[in-house]
N, C-alpha and C positions, 0 to 999 in steps of 0.2 A: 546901545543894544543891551538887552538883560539877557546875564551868561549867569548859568550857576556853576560856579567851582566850587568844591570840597563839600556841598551838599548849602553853600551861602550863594545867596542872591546880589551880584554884580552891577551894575550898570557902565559897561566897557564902549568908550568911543575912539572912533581910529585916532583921532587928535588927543584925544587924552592917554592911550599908549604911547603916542610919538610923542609923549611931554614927559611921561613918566619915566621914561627910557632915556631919554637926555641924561649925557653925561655920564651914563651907567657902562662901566667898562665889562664887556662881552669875556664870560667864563670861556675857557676851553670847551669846543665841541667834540662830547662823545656820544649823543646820543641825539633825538630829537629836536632839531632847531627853525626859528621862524626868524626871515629880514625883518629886520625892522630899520628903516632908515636905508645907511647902507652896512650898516653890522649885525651880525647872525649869531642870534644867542641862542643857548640851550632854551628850549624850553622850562624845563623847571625852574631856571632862573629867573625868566619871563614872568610867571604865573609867583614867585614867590613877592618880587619886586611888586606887580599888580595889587597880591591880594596880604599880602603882608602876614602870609601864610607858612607854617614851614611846609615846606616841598614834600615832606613826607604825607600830609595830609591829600594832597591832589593829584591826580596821575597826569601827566603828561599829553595823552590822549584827552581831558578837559580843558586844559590850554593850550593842544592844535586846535581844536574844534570852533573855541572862541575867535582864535586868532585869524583863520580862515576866515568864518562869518564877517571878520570886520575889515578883511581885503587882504591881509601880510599873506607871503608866502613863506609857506611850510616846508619844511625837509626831513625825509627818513634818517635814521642813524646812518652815519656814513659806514657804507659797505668795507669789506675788504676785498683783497687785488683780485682776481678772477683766478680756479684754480687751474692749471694744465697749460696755461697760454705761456708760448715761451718765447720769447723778443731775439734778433738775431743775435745775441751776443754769449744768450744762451745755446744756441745750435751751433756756433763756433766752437764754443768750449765744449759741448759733448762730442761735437767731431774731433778736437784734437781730442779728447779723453781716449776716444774709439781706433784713433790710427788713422780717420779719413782726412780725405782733401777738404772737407769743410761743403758750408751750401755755396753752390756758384751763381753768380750775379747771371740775369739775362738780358 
């Protein structure tokens, strides 16, 4: 399939990422990542491996795009924790903070 990254013309087949990617030990995920196989790499490092391009050159969003097309799944930057939500252990400890009995089991 013809992808253009960085403003260069590709030709990316699912078999030829899953070969390129062999053996490639997967960065830390901080940002945008695609499976590949059963390891989930950053994107940029996807698309730098690929196109043997520095990463500065291509956004991320050019190698979701390709990478989709050719069947891998994609992943948003991972979120962080949800704000306001608070687990029992939390409501323990602000009851004893407060002087109550705590939440009662039903």
């Amino acid at each position: 399939m013809r992808c253009v990254i960085a403003r260069y013309p590709f030709d990316l087949t699912r078999t030829g990422v899953l070969d390129s990617m062999k053996g490639v030990r997967p960065e830390p995920v901080t940002g945008a990542s695609v499976t590949i196989g059963r390891r989930r790499y950053p994107v940029k490092q996807v698309g730098r491996v690929l196109t043997r391009q520095d990463p500065r050159d291509f956004s991320a969003g050019e190698v979701t795009r390709a990478m989709t097309r050719l069947g891998f799944t994609c992943h948003d930057a991972p979120g962080a924790a949800p704000v306001g939500v608070a687990g029992p252990d939390a409501l323990r400890t602000a009851s004893a903070l407060l002087g109550g009995p705590g939440p009662v089991a039903v």
